[in-house]
C-alpha positions in Angstrom: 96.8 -110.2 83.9 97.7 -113.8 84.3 98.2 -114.6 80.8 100.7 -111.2 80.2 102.9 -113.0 83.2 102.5 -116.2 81.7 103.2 -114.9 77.9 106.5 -113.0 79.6 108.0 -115.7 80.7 107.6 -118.4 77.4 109.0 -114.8 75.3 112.0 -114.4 77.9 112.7 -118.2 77.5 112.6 -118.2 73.9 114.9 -115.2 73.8 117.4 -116.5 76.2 117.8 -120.0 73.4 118.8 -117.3 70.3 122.2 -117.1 70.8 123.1 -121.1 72.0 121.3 -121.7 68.9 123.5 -119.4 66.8 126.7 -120.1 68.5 126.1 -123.7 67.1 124.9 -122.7 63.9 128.6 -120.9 63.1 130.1 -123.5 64.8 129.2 -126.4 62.3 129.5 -124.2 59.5 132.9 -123.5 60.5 133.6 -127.5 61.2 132.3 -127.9 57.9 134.4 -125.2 56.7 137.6 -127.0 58.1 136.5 -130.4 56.9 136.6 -129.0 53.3 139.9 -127.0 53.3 141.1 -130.4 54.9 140.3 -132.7 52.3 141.4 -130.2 49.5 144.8 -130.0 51.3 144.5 -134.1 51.8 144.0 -134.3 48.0 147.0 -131.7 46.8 149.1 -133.5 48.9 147.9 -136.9 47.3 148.1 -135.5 43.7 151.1 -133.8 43.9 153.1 -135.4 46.8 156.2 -134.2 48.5 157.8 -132.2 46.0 161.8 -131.4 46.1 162.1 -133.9 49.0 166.3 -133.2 50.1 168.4 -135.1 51.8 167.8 -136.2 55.4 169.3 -132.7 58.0 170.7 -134.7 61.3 167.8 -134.5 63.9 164.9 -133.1 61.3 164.8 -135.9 59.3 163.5 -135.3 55.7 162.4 -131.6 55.0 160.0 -130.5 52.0 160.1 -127.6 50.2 163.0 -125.7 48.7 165.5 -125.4 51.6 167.9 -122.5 50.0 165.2 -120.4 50.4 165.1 -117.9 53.6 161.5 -118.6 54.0 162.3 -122.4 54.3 160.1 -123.8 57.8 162.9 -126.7 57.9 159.9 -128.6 58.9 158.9 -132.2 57.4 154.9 -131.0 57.6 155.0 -127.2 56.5 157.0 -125.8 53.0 157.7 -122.5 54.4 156.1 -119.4 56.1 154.8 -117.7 53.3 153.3 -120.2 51.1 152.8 -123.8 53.5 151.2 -125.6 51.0 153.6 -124.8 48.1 154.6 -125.4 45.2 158.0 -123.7 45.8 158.8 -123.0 42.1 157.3 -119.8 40.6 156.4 -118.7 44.4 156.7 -114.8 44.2 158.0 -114.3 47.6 161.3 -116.6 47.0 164.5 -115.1 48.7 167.4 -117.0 48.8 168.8 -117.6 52.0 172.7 -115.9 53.1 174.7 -118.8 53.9 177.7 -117.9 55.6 
């Protein structure tokens, strides 16, 4: 009777360290997920640079991307909603922007 007790507890212990150890499990593969997407961007950015690189806007400084289109982030870090990482030309979801 002893040893069932015993046997209990080391199966309830054992049980209770599954999910910790998963949780970790998908969090490095997620990290190392991230750390790959990462360098790839790193390396496009590297390759290709800052393409279409305008003029500086007063008080946003130098924006990337095509700026007559709608979808334009007016950001120096991100092209545009739709497609961040660009290119801009040949982008499918291009829509020129009303200026008025």
């Amino acid at each position: 009777m002893r040893w069932k007790s015993v046997f209990e507890v080391i199966l309830i212990f054992i049980l209770s360290l599954i999910p910790p150890m998963l949780s970790v499990i998908v969090m490095r593969k997620a990290e190392a997920r991230a750390r790959v997407r990462l360098r790839a961007a790193m390396e496009a950015t590297a390759v290709r640079g800052l393409q279409r690189i305008r003029q500086p806007l007063e008080g946003a400084g130098y924006l990337i991307g095509d700026i007559t289109c709608q979808y334009n982030a007016r950001s120096t870090y991100i092209r545009c909603a739709v497609n961040p990482v660009g290119p801009c030309e040949e982008c499918r979801n291009y829509q020129p922007r009303e200026f008025s």
